[in-house]
C-alpha positions as a Markdown table, in Angstrom:
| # | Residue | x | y | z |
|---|---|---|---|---|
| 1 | Unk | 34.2 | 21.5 | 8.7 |
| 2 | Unk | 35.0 | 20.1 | 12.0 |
| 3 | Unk | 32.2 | 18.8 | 14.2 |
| 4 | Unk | 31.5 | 16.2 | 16.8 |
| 5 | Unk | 31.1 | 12.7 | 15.1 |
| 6 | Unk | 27.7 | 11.2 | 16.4 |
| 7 | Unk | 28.1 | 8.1 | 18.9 |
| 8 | Unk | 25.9 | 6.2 | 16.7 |
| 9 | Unk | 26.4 | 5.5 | 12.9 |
| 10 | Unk | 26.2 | 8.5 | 10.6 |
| 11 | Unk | 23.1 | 8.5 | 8.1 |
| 12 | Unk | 22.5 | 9.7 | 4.9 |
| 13 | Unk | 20.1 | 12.5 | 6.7 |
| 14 | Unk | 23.0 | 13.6 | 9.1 |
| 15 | Unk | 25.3 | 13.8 | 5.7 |
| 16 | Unk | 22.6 | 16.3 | 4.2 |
| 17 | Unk | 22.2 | 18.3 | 7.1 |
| 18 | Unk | 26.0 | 19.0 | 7.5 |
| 19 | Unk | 26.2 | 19.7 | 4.0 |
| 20 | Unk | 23.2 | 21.9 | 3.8 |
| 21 | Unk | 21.7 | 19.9 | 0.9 |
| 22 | Unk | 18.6 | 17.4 | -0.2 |
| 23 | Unk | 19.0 | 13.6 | 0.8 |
| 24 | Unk | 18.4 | 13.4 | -3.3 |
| 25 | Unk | 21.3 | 15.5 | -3.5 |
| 26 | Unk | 23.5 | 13.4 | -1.5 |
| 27 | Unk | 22.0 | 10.2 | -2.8 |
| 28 | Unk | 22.8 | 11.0 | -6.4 |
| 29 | Unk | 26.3 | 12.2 | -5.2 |
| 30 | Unk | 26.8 | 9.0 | -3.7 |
| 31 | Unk | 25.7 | 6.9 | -7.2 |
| 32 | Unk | 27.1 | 9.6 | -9.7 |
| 33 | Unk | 23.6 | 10.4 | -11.2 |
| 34 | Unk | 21.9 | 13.8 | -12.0 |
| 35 | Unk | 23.3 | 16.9 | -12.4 |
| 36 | Unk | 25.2 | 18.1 | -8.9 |
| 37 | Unk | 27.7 | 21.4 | -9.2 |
| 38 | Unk | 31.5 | 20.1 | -8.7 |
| 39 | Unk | 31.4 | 22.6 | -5.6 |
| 40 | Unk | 28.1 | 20.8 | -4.0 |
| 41 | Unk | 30.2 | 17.5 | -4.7 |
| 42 | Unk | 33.0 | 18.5 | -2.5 |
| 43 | Unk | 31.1 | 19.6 | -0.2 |
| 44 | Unk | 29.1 | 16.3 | 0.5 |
| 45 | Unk | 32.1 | 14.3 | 0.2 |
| 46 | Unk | 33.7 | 16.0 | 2.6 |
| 47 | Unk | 30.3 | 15.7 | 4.8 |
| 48 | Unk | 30.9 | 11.9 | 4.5 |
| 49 | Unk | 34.7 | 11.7 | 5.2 |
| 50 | Unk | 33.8 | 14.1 | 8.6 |
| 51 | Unk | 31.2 | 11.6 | 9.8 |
| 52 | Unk | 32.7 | 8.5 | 8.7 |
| 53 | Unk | 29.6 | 7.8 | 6.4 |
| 54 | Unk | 29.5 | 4.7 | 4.4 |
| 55 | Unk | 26.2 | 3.3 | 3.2 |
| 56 | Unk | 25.9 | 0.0 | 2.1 |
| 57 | Unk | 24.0 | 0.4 | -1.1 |
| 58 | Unk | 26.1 | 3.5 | -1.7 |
| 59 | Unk | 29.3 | 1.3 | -1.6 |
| 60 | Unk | 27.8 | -1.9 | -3.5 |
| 61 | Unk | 27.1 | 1.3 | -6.6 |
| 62 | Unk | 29.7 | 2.7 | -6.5 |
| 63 | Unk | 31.8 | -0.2 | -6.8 |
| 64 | Unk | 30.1 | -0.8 | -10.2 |
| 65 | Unk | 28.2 | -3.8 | -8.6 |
| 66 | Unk | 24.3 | -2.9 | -9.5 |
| 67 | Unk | 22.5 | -6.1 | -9.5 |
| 68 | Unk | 19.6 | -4.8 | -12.3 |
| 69 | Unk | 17.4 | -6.5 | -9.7 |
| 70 | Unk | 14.5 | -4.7 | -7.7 |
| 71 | Unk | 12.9 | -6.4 | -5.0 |
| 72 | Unk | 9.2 | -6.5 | -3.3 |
| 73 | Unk | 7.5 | -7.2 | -0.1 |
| 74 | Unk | 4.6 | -8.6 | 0.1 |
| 75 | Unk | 2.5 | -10.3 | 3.5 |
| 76 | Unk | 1.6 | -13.3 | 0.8 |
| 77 | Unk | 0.9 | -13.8 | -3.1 |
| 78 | Unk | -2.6 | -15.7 | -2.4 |
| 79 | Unk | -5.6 | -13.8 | -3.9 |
| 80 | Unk | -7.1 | -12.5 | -6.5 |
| 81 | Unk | -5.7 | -8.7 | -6.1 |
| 82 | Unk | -1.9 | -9.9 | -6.3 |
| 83 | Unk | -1.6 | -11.3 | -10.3 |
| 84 | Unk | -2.3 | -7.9 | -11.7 |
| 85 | Unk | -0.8 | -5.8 | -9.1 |
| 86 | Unk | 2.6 | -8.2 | -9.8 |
| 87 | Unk | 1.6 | -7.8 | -13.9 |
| 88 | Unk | 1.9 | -4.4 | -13.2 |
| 89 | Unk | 5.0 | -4.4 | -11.5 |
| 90 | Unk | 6.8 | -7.0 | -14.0 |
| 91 | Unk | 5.6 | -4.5 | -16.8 |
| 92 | Unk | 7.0 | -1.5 | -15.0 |
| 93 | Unk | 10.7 | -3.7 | -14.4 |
| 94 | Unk | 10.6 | -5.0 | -17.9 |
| 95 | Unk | 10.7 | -1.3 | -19.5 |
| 96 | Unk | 13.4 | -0.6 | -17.2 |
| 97 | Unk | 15.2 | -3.4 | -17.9 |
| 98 | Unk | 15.2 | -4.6 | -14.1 |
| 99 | Unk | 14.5 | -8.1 | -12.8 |
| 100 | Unk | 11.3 | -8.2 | -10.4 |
| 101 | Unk | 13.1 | -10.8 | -7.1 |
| 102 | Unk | 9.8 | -11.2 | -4.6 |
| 103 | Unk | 9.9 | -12.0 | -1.3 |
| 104 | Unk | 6.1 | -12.9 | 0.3 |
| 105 | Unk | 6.0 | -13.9 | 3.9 |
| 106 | Unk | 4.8 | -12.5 | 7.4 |
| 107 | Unk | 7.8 | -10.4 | 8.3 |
| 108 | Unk | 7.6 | -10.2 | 12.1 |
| 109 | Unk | 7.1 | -13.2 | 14.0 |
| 110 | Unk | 4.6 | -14.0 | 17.3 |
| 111 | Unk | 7.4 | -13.9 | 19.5 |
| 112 | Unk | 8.1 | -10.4 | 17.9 |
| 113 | Unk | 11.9 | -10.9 | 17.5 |
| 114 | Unk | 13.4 | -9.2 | 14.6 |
| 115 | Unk | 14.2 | -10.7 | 11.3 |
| 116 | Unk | 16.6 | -9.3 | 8.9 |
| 117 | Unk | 15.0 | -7.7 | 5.7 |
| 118 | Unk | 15.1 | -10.7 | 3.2 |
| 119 | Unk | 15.9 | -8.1 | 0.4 |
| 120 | Unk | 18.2 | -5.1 | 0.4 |
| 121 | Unk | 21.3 | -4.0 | -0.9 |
| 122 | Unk | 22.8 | -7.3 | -0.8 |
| 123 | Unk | 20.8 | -8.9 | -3.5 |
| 124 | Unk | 18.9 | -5.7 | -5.0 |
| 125 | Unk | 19.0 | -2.0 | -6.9 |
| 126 | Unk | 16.0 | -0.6 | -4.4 |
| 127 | Unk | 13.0 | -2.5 | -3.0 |
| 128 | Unk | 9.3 | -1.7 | -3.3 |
| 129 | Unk | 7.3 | -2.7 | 0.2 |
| 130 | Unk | 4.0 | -3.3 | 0.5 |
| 131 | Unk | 2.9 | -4.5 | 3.6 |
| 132 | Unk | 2.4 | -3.9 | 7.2 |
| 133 | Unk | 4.5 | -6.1 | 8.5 |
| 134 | Unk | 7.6 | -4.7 | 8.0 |
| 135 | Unk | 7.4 | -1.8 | 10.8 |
| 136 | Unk | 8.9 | 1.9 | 10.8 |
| 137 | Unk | 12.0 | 1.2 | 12.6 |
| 138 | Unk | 12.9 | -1.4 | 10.0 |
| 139 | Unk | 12.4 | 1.1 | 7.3 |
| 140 | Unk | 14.0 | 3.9 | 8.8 |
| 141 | Unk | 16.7 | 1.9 | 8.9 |
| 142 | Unk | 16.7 | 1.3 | 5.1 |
| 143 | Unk | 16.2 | 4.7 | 4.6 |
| 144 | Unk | 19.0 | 5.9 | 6.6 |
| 145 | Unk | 21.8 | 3.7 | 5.0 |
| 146 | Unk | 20.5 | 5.7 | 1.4 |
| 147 | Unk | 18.9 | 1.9 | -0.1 |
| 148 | Unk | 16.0 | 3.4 | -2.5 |
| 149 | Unk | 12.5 | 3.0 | -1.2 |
| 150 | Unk | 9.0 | 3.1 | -2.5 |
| 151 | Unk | 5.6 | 2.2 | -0.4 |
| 152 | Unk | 2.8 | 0.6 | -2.2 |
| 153 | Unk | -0.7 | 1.2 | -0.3 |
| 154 | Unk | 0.9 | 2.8 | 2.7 |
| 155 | Unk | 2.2 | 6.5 | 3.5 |
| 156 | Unk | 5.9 | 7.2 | 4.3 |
| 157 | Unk | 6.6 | 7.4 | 8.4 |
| 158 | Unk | 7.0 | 11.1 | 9.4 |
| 159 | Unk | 9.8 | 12.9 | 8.8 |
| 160 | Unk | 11.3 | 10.1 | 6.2 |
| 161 | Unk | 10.8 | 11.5 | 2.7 |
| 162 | Unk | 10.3 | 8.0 | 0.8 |
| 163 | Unk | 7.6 | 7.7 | -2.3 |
| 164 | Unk | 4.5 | 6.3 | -2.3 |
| 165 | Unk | 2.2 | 5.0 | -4.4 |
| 166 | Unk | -1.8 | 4.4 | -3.3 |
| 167 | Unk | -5.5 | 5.2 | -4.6 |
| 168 | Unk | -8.4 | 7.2 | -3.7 |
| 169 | Unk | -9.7 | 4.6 | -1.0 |
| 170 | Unk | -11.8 | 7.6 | 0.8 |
| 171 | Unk | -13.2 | 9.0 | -2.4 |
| 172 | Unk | -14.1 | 5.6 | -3.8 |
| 173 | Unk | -15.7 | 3.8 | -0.9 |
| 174 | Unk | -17.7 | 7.5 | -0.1 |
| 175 | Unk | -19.3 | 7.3 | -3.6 |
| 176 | Unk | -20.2 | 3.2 | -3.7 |
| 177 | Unk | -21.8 | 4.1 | -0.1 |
| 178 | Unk | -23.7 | 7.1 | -1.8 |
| 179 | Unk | -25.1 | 4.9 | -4.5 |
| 180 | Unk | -26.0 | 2.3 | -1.7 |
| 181 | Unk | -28.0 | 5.5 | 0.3 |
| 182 | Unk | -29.0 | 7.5 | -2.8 |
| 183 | Unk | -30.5 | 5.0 | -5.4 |
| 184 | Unk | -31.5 | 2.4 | -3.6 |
| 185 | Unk | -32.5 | 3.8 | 0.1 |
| 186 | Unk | -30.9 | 1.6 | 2.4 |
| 187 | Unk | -30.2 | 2.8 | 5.6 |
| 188 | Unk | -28.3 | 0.2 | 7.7 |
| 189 | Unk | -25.2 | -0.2 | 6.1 |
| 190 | Unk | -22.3 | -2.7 | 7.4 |
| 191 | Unk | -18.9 | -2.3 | 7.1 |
| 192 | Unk | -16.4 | -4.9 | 6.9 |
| 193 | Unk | -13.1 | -3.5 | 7.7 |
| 194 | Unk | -9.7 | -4.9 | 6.6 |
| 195 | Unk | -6.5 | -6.0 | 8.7 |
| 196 | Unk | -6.2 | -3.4 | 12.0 |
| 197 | Unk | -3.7 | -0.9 | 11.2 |
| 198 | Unk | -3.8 | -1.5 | 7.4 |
| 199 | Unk | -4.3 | 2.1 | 5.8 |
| 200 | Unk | -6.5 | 0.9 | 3.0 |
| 201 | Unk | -9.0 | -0.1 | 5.5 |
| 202 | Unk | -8.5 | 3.0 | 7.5 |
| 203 | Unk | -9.8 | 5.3 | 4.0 |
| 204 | Unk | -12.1 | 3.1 | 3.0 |
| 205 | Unk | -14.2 | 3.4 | 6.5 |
| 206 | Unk | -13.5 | 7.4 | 6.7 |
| 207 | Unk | -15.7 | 7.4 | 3.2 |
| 208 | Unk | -18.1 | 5.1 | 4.5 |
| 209 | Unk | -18.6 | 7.5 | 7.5 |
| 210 | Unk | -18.7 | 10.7 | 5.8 |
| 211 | Unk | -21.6 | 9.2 | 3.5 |
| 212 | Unk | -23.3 | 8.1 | 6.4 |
| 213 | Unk | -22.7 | 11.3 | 7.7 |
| 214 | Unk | -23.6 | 13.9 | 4.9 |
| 215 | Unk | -26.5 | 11.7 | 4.9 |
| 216 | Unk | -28.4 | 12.1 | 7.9 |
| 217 | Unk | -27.1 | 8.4 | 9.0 |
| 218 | Unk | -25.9 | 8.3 | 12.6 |
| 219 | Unk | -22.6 | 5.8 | 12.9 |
| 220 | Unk | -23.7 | 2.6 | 14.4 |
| 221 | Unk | -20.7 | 0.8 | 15.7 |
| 222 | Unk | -22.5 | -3.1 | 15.8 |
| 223 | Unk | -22.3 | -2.4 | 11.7 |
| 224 | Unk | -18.6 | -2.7 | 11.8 |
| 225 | Unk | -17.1 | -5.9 | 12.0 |
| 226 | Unk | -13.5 | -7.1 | 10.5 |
| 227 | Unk | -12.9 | -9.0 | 7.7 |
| 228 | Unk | -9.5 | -7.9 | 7.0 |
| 229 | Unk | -9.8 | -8.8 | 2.7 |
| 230 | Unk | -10.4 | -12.7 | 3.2 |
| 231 | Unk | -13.3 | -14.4 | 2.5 |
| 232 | Unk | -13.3 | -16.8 | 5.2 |
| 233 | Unk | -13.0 | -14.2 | 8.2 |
| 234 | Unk | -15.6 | -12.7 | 6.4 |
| 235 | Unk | -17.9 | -15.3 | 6.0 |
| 236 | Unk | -17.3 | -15.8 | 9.9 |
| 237 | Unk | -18.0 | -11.9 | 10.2 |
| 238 | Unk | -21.4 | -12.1 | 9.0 |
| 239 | Unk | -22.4 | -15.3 | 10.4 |
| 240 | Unk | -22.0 | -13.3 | 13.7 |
| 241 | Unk | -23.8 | -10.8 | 12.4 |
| 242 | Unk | -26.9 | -13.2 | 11.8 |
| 243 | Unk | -26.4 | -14.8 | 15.2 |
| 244 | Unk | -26.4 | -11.8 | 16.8 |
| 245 | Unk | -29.7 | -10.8 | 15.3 |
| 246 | Unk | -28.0 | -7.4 | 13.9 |
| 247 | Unk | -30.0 | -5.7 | 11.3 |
| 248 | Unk | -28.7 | -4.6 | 7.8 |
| 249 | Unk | -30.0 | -4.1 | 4.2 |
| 250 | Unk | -27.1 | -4.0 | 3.0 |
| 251 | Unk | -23.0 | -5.0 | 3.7 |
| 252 | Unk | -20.0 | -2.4 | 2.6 |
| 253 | Unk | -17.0 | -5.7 | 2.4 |
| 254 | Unk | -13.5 | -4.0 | 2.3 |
| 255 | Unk | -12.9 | -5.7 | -0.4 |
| 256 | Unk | -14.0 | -7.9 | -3.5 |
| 257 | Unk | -12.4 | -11.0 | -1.9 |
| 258 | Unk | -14.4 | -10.4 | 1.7 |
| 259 | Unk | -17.5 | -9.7 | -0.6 |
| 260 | Unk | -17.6 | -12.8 | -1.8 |
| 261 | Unk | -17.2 | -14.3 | 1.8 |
| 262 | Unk | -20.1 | -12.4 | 2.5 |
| 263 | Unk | -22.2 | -13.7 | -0.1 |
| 264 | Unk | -21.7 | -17.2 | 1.0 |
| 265 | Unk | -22.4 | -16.9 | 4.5 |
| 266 | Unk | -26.0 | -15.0 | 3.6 |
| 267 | Unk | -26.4 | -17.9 | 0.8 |
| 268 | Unk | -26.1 | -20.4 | 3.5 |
| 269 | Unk | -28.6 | -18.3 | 5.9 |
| 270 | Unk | -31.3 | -18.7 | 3.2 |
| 271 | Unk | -30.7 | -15.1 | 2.6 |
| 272 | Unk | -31.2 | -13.7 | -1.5 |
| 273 | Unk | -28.7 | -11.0 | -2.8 |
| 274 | Unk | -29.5 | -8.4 | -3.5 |
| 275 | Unk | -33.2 | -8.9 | -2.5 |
| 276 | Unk | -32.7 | -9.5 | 1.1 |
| 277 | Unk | -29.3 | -7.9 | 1.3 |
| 278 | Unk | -27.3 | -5.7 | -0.3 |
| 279 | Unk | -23.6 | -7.0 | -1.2 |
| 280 | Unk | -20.6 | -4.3 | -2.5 |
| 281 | Unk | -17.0 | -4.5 | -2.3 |
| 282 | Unk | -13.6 | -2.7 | -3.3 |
| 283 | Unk | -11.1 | -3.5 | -6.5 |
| 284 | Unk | -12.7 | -4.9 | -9.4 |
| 285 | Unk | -11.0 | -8.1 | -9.2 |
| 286 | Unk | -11.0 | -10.3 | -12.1 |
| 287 | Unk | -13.9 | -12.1 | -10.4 |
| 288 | Unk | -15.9 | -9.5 | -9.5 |
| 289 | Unk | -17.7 | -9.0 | -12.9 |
| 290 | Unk | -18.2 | -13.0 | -12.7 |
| 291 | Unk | -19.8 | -13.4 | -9.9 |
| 292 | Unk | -23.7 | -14.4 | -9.5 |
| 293 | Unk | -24.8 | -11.8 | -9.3 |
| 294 | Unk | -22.1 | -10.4 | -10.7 |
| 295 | Unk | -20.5 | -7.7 | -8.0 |
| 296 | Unk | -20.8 | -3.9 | -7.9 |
| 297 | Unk | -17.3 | -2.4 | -6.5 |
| 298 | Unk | -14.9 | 0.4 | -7.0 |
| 299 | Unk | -12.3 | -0.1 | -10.0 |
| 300 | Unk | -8.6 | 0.4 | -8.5 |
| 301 | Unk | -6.0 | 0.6 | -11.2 |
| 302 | Unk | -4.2 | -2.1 | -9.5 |
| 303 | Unk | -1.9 | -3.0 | -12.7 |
| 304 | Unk | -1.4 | 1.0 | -12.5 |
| 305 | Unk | -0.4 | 1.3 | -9.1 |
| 306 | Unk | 2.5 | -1.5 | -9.8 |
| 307 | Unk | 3.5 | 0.3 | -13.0 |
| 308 | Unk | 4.3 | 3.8 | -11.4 |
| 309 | Unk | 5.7 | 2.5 | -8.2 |
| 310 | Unk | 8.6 | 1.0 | -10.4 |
| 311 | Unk | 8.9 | 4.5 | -12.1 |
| 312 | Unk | 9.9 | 6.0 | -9.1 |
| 313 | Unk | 11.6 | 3.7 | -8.0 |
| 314 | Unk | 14.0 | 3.7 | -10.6 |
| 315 | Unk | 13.7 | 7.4 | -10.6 |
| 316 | Unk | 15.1 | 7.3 | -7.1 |
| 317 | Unk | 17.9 | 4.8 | -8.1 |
| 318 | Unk | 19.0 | 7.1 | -10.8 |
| 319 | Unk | 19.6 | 9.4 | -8.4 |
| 320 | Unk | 16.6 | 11.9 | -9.6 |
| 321 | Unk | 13.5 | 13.6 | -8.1 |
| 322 | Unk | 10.6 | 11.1 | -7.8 |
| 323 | Unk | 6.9 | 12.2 | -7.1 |
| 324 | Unk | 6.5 | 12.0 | -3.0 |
| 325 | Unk | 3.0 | 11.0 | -2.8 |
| 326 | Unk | 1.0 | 9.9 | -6.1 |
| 327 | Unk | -3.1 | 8.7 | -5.6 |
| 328 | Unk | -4.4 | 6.9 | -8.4 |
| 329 | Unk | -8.5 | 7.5 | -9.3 |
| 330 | Unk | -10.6 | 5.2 | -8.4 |
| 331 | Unk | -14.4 | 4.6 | -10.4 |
| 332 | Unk | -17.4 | 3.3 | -9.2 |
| 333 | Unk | -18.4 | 0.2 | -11.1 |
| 334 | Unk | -22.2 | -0.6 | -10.9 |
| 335 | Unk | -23.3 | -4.0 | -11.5 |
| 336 | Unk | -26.1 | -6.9 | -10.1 |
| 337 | Unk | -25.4 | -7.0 | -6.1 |
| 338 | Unk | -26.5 | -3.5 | -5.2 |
| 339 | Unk | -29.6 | -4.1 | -6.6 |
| 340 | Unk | -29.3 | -2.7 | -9.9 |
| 341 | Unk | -30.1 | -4.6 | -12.9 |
C-alpha cells in the first residue's frame, strides 16, 4: 500500500479513502468501539502508518485519557429559549454519565482574525455547536482531525457527514401563517426575520412565503424587516415600520422573544393587540403562554432537541452509527394575540 503522502496533514477522510471504508469505520478503529473485522483493522492501521495519520482526539482515547466531558457552543446563554434547550442537554449528559462544559461567546471577532476553538479534544469527549459563528473551515477542521461532532439548528457543510439535530421550522411557521390567512383574513402579513445567515430564520420565511403563496398573496418585500430573535431590534423594527407608514394587520416575529418586542413598540404607538394588529411568534417559550394577551406561536421541543443531540453524540463517541439528519415536529399552539379567544 505505497502511495504519495499528501503535502498537507493527512485526515481522517484521506485514511478512509485509502482504506476503502466509512469515516465511522475508521473512527471506531481509532477508539476501539463497535464491531470492525480483524482484517478491516489491519487494513486502516496500516492506512494511518502510510499517511502518517495521528488525530488528536484519536491519540487523547486511545491513551485511555477520556475526559467524560462533552462540550457546547453557544453565541450567548441570555434568553428565554436557552434554560430548556441547556435542561435538555444536562438531561441528555446526565443518562450518559457525561459532564455538560459550555462555552457562550461570539466566536469570530470584528477584525475577523481567527480564534482557537475554546473546546475540543483538549478538555472534551466530542462537542455539540450551535451557532453561526463558528464558520465551516473551523469545523472542517474538527472534523478532519476525527473529534466527534453534532450541529444543533444548523445543517452539516457539504460533503462533511457530521449529525444534526433541528425542527420543522418550514412546516411550522407555514401553518401559524395559514391560521393568520385562513381564520382570521388578514392579508398583510410582516415578517420579522432572525440573524442573516441563521438557518432557522432562513425556514421559517420559506413557510411564511409558501402560505402567502398557496394563498393568492403576492410577496411584498417592505413586510420583511430583521429582528434577528431579540426584542429590542425588534421593537426598533416595527417602530420603522410605523414611521414609514407601512401597512399590516398582522406581524409574523421569528420568534417568541422578537414577539414580545413587537408588542411593545405597537403598545407604545397606541396600537391594541390583537384588535389593531395581529402578534405571532415561534417556540413556546416559557413566557409565551404568560403574556397579555397571552401569545399564539409554534411549540418546538426545544428540551427534545438538546436531549437527542447528546444521543448522537455519544453515539458517535462510541464509535457507532448516529442518525445524519433528525427534524423534530413542531405544533401550532393557538392562543389570545392572533385574535382568537
Amino acid at each position: 500500500m505505497s502511495v504519495q503522502r499528501p503535502s498537507r496533514r493527512a485526515t481522517i477522510t484521506d485514511v478512509a479513502r485509502m482504506a476503502g471504508v466509512s469515516i465511522a469505520t475508521v473512527s471506531r478503529v481509532l477508539n476501539g468501539t463497535g464491531p470492525v473485522a480483524d482484517e478491516t483493522v489491519v487494513i486502516v492501521q496500516q492506512a494511518m502508518e502510510e499517511l502518517n495519520y495521528t488525530p488528536h482526539a484519536a491519540a487523547r482515547s486511545l491513551a485511555g485519557r477520556s475526559t467524560e466531558t462533552i462540550g457546547l457552543l453557544l453565541p450567548r446563554l441570555s434568553g428565554a429559549f436557552y434554560p430548556p434547550l441547556i435542561r435538555g442537554l444536562e438531561t441528555g449528559a446526565k443518562e450518559h454519565g457525561f459532564d455538560l462544559l459550555i462555552h457562550a461567546s461570539v466566536y469570530v471577532p470584528q477584525d475577523g482574525a481567527r480564534r482557537p476553538v475554546p473546546l475540543d479534544e483538549r478538555n472534551t469527549d466530542g462537542l455539540l455547536i450551535f451557532t453561526d459563528r463558528l464558520d465551516d473551515t473551523e469545523i472542517n477542521r474538527l472534523y478532519e482531525q476525527g473529534f466527534p461532532l453534532v450541529l444543533l439548528y444548523r445543517a452539516a457543510p457539504a460533503g462533511l457527514n457530521i449529525p444534526s439535530v433541528t425542527v420543522e421550522n418550514k412546516r411550522g411557521a407555514r401553518s401559524l401563517v395559514e391560521h393568520l390567512i385562513t381564520v382570521h383574513g388578514y392579508r398583510r402579513i410582516a415578517y420579522l426575520a432572525g440573524p442573516r445567515g441563521n438557518e432557522d430564520s432562513y425556514w421559517r420565511e420559506l413557510g411564511y412565503r409558501e402560505a402567502l403563496e398557496a394563498h393568492g398573496i403576492p410577496f411584498d418585500p417592505d413586510l420583511v424587516g430583521r429582528g434577528d430573535f431579540d426584542d429590542v431590534l425588534a421593537r426598533s423594527a416595527v417602530e420603522d415600520w410605523l414611521r414609514r407608514r407601512v401597512a399590516f394587520d398582522a406581524i409574523f416575529a421569528g420568534d417568541d422573544e422578537a414577539a414580545s418586542g413587537c408588542i411593545m413598540a405597537l403598545r407604545q404607538a397606541g396600537k391594541q393587540v390583537p384588535d389593531d394588529v395581529a402578534v405571532v411568534g415561534f417556540d413556546d417559550v416559557p413566557f409565551a403562554r404568560l403574556m397579555a394577551p397571552s401569545l399564539t406561536t409554534v411549540r418546538a421541543p426545544i428540551e427534545t432537541v438538546g436531549e437527542e443531540a447528546v444521543r448522537q453524540l455519544i453515539t458517535v463517541i462510541h464509535g457507532g452509527e448516529p442518525v445524519p439528519f433528525t427534524l423534530l415536529p413542531t405544533e401550532l399552539v393557538v392562543r389570545q394575540s392572533c385574535g382568537c379567544k
